[in-house]
PAZABA-420855 format. One record per residue (C-alpha): x negated, y, z negated; residue in one letter. Coordinates in nm, 4 decimals, decimal comma, always signed. Example, Ala and Ser with C-alpha at 12.3 -4.5 7.8 and 13.67 -1.06 7.14 Angstrom:
BEGIN
+----------+----------+----------+---------+
!        X !        Y !        Z ! residuo !
+----------+----------+----------+---------+
!  -1,2300 !  -0,4500 !  -0,7800 !       a !
!  -1,3670 !  -0,1060 !  -0,7140 !       s !
+----------+----------+----------+---------+
***
This chain:
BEGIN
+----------+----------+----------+---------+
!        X !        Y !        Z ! residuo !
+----------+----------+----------+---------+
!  +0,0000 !  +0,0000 !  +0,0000 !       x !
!  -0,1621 !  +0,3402 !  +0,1080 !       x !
!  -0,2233 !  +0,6977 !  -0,0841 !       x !
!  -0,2597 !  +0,5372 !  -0,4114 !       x !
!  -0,3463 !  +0,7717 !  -0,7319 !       x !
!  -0,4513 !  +0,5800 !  -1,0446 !       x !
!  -0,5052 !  +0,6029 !  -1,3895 !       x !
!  -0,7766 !  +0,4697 !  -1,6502 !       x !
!  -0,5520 !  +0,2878 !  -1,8105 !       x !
!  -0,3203 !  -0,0628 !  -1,7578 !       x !
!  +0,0597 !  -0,0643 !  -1,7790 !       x !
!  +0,0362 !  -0,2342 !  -2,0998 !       x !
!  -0,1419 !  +0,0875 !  -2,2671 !       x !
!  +0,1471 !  +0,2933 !  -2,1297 !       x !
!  -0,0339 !  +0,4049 !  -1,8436 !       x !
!  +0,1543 !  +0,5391 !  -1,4364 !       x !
!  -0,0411 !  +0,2728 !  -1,2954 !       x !
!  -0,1585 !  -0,0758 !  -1,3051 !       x !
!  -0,5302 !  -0,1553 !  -1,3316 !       x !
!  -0,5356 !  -0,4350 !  -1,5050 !       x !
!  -0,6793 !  -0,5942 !  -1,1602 !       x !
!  -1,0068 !  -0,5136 !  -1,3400 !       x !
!  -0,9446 !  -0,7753 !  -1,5979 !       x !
!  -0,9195 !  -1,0673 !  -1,3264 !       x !
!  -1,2008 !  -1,2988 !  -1,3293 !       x !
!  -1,3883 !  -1,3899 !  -0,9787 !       x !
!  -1,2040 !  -1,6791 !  -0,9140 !       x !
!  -0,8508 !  -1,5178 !  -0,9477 !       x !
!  -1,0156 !  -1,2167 !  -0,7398 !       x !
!  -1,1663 !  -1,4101 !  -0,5045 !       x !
!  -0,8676 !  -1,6127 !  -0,4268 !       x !
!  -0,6483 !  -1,2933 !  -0,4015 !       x !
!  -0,9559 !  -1,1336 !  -0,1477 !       x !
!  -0,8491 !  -1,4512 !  +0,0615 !       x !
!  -0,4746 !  -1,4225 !  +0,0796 !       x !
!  -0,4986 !  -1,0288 !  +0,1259 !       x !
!  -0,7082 !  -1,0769 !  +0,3900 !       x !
!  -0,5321 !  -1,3085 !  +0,5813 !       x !
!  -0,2006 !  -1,1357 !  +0,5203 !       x !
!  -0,3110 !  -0,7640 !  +0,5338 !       x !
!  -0,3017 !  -0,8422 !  +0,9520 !       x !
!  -0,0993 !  -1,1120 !  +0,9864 !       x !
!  +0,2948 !  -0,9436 !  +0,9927 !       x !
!  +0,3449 !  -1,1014 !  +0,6651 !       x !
!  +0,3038 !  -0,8376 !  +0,4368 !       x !
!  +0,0095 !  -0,8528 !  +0,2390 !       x !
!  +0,1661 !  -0,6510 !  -0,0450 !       x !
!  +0,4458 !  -0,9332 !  -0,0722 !       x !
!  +0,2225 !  -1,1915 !  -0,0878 !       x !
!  -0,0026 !  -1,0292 !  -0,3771 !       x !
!  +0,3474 !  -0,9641 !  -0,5403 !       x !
!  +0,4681 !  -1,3309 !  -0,4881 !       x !
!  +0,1507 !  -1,5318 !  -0,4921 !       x !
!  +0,0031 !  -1,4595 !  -0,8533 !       x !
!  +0,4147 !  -1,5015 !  -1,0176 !       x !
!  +0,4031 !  -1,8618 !  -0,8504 !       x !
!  +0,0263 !  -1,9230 !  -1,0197 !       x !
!  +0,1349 !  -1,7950 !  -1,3158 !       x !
!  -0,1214 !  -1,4737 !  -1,2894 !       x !
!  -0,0666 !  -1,1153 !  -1,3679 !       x !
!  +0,0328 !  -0,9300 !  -1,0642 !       x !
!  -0,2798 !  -0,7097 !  -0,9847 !       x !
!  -0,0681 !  -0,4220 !  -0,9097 !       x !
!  -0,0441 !  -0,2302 !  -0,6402 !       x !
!  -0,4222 !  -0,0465 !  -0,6968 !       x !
!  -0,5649 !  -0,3496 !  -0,6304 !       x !
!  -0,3170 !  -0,3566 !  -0,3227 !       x !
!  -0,4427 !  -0,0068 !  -0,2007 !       x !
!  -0,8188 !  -0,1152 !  -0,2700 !       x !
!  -0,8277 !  -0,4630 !  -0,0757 !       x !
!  -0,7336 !  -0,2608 !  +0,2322 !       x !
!  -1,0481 !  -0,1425 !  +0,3090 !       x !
!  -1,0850 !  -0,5076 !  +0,3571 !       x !
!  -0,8958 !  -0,4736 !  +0,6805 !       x !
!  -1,0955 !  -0,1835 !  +0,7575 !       x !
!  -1,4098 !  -0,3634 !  +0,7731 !       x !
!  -1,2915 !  -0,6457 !  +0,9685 !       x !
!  -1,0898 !  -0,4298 !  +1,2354 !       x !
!  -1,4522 !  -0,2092 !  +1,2732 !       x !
!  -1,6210 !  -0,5434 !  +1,3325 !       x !
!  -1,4257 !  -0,7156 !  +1,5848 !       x !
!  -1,2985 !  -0,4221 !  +1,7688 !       x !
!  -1,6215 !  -0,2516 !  +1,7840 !       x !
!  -1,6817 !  -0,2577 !  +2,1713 !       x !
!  -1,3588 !  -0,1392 !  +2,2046 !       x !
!  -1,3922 !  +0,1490 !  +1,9908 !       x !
!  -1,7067 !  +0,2672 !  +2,1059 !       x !
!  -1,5627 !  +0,2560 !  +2,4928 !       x !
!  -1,2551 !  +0,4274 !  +2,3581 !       x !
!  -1,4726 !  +0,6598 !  +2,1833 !       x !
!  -1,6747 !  +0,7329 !  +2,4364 !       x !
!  -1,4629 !  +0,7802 !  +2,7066 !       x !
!  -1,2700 !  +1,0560 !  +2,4906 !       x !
!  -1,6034 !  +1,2369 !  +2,4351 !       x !
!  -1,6393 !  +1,2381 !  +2,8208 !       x !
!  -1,2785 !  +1,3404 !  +2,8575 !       x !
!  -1,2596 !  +1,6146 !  +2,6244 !       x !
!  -1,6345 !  +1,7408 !  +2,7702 !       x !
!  -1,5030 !  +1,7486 !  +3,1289 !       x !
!  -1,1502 !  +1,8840 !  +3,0315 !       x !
!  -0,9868 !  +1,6057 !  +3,1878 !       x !
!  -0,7002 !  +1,6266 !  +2,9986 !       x !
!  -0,5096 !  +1,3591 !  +3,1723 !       x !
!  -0,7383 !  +1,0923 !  +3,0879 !       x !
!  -0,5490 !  +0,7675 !  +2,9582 !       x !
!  -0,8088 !  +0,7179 !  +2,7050 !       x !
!  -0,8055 !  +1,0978 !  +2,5331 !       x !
!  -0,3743 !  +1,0458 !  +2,5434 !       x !
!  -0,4168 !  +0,7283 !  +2,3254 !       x !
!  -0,6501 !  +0,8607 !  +2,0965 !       x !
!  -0,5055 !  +1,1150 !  +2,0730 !       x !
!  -0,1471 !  +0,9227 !  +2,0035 !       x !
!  -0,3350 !  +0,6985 !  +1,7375 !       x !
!  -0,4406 !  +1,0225 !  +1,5109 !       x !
!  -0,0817 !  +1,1208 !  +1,6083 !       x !
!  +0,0435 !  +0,8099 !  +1,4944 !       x !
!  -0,1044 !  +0,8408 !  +1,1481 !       x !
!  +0,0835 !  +1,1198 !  +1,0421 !       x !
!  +0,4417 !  +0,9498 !  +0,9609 !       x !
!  +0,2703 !  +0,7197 !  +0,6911 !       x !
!  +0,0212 !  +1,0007 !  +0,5188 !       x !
!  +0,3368 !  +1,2292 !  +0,5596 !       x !
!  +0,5414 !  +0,9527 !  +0,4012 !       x !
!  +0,3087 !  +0,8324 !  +0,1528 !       x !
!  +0,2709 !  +1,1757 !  +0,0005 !       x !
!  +0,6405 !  +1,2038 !  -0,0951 !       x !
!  +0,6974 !  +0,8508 !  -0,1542 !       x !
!  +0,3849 !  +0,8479 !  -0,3734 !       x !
!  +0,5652 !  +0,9152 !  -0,7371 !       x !
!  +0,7984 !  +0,6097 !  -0,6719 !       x !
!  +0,5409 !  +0,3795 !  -0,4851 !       x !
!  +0,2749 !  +0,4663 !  -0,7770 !       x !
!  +0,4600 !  +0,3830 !  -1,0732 !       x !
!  +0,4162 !  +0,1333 !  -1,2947 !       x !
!  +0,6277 !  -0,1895 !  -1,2712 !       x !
!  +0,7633 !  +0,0082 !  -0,9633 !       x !
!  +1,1245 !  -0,1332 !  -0,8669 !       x !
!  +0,9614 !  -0,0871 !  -0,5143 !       x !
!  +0,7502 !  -0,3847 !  -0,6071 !       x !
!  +1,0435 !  -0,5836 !  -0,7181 !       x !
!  +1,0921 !  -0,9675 !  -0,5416 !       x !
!  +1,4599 !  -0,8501 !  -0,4388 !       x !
!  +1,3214 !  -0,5255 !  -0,2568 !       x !
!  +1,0335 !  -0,7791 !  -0,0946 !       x !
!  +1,3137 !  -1,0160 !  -0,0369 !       x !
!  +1,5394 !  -0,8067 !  +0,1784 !       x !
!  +1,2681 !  -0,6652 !  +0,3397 !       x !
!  +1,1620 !  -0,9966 !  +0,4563 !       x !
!  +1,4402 !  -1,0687 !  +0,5995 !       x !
!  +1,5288 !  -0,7339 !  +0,7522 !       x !
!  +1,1813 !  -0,7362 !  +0,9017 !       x !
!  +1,2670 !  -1,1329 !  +1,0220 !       x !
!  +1,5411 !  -1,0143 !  +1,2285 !       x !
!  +1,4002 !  -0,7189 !  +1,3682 !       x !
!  +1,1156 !  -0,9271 !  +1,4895 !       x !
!  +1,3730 !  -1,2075 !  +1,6358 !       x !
!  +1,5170 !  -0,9133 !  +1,8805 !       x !
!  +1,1945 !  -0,7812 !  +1,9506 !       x !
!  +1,0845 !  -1,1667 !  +2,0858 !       x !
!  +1,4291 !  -1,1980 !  +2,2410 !       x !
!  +1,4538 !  -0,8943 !  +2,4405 !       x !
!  +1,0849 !  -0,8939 !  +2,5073 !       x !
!  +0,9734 !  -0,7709 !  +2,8491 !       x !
!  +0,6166 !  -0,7889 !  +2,7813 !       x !
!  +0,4105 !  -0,6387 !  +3,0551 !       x !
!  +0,2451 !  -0,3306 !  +2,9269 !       x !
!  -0,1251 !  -0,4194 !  +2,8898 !       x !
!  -0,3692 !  -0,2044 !  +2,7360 !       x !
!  -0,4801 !  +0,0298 !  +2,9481 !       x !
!  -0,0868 !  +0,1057 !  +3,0240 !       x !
!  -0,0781 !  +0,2886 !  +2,6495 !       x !
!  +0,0365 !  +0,6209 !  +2,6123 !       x !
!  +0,0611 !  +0,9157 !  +2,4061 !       x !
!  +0,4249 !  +0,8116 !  +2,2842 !       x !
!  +0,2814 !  +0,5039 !  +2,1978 !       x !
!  +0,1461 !  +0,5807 !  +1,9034 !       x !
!  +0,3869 !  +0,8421 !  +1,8159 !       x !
!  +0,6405 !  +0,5794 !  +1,8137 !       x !
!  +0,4881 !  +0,2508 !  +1,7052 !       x !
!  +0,3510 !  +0,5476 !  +1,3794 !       x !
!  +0,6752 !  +0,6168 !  +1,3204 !       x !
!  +0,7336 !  +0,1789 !  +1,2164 !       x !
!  +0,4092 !  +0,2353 !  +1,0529 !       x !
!  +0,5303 !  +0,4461 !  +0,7669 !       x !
!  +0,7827 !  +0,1812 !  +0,6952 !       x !
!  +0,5143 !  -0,0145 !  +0,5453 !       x !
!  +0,5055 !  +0,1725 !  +0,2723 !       x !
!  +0,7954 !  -0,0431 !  +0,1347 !       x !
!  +0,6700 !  -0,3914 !  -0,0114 !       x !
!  +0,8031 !  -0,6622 !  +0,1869 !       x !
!  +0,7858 !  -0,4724 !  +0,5390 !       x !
!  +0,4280 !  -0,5233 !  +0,6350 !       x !
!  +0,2399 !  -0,3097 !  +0,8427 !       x !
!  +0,0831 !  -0,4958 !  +1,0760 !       x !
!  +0,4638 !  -0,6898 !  +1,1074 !       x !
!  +0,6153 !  -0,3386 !  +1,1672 !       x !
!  +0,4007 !  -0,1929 !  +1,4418 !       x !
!  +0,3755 !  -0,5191 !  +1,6426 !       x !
!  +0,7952 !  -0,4946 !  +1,6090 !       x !
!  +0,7687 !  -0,1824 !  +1,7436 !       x !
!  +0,4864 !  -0,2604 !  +2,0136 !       x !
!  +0,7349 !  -0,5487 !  +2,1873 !       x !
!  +1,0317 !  -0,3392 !  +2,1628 !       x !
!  +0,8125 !  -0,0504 !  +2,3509 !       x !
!  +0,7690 !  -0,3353 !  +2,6210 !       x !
!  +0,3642 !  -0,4168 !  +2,5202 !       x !
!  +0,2328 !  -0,7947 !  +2,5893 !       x !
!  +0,2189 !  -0,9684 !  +2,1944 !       x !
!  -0,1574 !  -0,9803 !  +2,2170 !       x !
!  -0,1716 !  -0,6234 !  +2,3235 !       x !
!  +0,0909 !  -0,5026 !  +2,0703 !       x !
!  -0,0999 !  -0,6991 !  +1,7979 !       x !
!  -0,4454 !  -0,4963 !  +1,9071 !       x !
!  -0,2922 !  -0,1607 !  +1,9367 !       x !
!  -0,1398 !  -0,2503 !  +1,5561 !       x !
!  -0,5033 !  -0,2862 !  +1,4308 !       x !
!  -0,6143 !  -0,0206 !  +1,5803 !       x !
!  -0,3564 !  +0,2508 !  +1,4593 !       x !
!  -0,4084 !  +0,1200 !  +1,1448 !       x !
!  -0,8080 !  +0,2537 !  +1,1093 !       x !
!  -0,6976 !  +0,6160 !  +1,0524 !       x !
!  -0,4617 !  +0,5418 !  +0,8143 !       x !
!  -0,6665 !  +0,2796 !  +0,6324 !       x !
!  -1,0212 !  +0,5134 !  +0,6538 !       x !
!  -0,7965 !  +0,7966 !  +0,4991 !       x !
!  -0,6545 !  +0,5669 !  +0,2074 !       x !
!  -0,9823 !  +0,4008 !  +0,1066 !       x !
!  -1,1562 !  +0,7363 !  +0,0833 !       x !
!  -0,8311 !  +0,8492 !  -0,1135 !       x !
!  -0,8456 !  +0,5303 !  -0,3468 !       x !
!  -1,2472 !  +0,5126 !  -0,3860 !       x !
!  -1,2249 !  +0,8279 !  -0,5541 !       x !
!  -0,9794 !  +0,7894 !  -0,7617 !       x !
!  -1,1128 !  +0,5212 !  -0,8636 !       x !
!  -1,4384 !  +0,6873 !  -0,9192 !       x !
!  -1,2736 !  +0,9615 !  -1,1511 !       x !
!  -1,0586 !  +0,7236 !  -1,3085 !       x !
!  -1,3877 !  +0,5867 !  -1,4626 !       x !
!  -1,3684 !  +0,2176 !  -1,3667 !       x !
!  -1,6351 !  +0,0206 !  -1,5154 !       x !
!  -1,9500 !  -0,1690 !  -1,3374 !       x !
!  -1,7766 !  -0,4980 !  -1,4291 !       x !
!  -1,4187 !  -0,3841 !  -1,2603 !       x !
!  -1,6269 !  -0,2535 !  -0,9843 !       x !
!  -1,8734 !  -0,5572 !  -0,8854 !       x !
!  -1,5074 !  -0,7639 !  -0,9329 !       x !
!  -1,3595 !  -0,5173 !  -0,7070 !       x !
!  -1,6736 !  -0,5589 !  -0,4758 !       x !
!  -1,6077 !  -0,9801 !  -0,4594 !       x !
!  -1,2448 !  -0,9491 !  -0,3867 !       x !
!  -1,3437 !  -0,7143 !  -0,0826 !       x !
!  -1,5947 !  -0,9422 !  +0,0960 !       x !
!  -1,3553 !  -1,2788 !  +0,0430 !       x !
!  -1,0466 !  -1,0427 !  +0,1623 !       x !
!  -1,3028 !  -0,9435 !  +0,4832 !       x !
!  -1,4116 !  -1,2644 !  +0,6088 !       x !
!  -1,0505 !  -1,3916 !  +0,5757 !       x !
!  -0,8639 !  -1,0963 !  +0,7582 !       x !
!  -1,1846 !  -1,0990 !  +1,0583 !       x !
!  -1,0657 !  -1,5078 !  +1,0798 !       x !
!  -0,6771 !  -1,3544 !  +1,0893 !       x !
!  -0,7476 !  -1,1269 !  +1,3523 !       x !
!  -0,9109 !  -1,3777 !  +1,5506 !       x !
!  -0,6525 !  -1,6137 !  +1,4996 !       x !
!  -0,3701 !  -1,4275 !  +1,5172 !       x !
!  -0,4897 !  -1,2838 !  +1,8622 !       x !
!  -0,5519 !  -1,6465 !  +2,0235 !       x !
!  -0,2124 !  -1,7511 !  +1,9235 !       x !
!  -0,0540 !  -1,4687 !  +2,0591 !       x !
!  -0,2075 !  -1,5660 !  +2,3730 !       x !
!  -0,0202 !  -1,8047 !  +2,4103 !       x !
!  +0,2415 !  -1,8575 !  +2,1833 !       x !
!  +0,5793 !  -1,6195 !  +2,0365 !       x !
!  +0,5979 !  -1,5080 !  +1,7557 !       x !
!  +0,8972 !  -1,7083 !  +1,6429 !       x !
!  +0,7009 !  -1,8380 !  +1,3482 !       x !
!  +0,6440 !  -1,5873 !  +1,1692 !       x !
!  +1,0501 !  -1,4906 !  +1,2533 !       x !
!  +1,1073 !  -1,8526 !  +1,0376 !       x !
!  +0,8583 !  -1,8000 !  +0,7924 !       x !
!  +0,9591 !  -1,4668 !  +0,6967 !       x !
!  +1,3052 !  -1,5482 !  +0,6801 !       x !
!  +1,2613 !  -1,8269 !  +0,4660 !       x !
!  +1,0182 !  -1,6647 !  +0,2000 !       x !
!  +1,3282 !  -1,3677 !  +0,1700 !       x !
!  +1,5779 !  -1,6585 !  +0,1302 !       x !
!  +1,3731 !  -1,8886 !  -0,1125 !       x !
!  +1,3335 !  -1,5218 !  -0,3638 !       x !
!  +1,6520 !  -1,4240 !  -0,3576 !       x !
!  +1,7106 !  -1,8080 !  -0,4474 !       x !
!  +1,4154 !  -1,8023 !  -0,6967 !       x !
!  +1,5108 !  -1,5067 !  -0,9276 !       x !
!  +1,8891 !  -1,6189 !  -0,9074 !       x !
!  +1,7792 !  -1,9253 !  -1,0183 !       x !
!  +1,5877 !  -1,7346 !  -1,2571 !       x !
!  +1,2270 !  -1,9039 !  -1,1536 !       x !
!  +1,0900 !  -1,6039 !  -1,1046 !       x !
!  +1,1415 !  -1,2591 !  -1,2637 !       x !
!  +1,2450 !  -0,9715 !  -1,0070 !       x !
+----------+----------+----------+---------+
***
């Protein structure tokens, strides 16, 4: 979850935010690294799965700081495997901008992923009070339920009506005005970014694999801007050496796992729909609403 301000304090001390991510040991972090990796950029949500995981385990839930921090996770992997294209994109902006060819296809969609960014920082900021607090009804398993399965369906038209031919290079402007727009609606737990912007990418027309790229890519600015945010908060709030060297292991297991989900998630896209993670979000909604019903987990 982005634009996170924290405090030096857990909720248990009576405290607007949850820290108490600094208490986990390297195990517990380490596993958590793992699943935020791989969820962070699969369209899963990331901030459900930190939510759910740790109640089914019987852990604390790290709170949503810890949420906030393990992004830069996603940061690092994104920067790694999309490094070529960057520095092309890059590049050919620079050239653009220097020759005052303003028409150029690659200045328009850099141009629409900075534009794109500014729904979710807008969003965050006003959100922030709500999204911040602690034991945050936003955070709650019926809000990540309904989500879930709001998200599910969304997803289901955008594979059903899909026309699918936009490729890369056919990216616009709008694009990222658009697909920022479903962005900010990853602020709510349950929604997932990376589920929200490849929604929006099919409905837009984009190939899955190309949708699921320009997703990871929008996300840098927003992700750059929210680590910075959350390192030095972090920083102020005084965090220990321990609660940062187990901040520092949960980063590197949450990095090798999301590079492996971006690589995986791109291959399968390929060639497959993405009618599994349709099912799979559906039924995780379903089985919490179930769950704290049932009262086997508390909302």
């Amino acid at each position: 979850m982005l634009f996170l301000a924290v405090a030096n304090t857990s909720c248990g001390s009576g405290s607007e935010v949850n820290l108490d991510f600094a208490n986990l040991g390297w195990v517990e972090v380490s596993f958590l690294g793992i699943v935020q990796g791989i969820t962070e950029l699969l369209p899963i949500s990331s901030t459900a799965h930190l939510r759910i995981v740790p109640t089914l385990l019987g852990m604390q839930d790290p709170g949503s700081a810890f949420s906030a921090a393990m992004q830069l996770a996603s940061l690092t992997a994104v920067l790694v495997y999309f490094w070529q294209d960057l520095k092309k994109l890059t590049g050919e902006t620079f050239r653009a901008i220097t020759g005052q060819d303003y028409q150029s296809s690659s200045l328009r969609l850099m141009l629409g992923l900075l534009l794109g960014t500014l729904p979710i920082i807008v969003t965050g900021a006003l959100l922030k009070p709500i999204l911040n607090a602690c034991n945050s009804p936003m955070r709650g398993l019926i809000v990540i339920s309904a989500a879930s399965i709001i998200m599910s369906g969304l997803l289901a038209i955008a594979e059903k009506c899909r026309r699918g031919t936009r490729t890369f290079d056919k990216l616009t402007l709008r694009d990222g005005i658009l697909v920022g727009i479903a962005q900010a609606f990853a602020l709510i737990p349950g929604v997932s970014r990376s589920g929200s912007t490849l929604t929006a990418g099919m409905f837009l027309g984009m190939e899955r694999e190309t949708s699921a790229r320009f997703s990871f890519l929008l996300g840098l600015p927003a992700v750059i801007l929210a680590g910075a945010v959350e390192l030095h908060t972090l920083f102020k709030a005084g965090l220990s050496a321990s609660g940062w060297l187990t901040l520092l292991v949960g980063l590197i297991c949450a990095s090798i796992s999301a590079f492996l989900a971006i690589w995986g998630l791109l291959h399968y896209l390929e060639k497959h729909s993405t009618w599994i993670f349709v099912f799979y979000r559906f039924a995780m909604g379903i089985f919490l609403i179930v769950a704290v019903m049932l009262g086997w987990l508390q909302n």
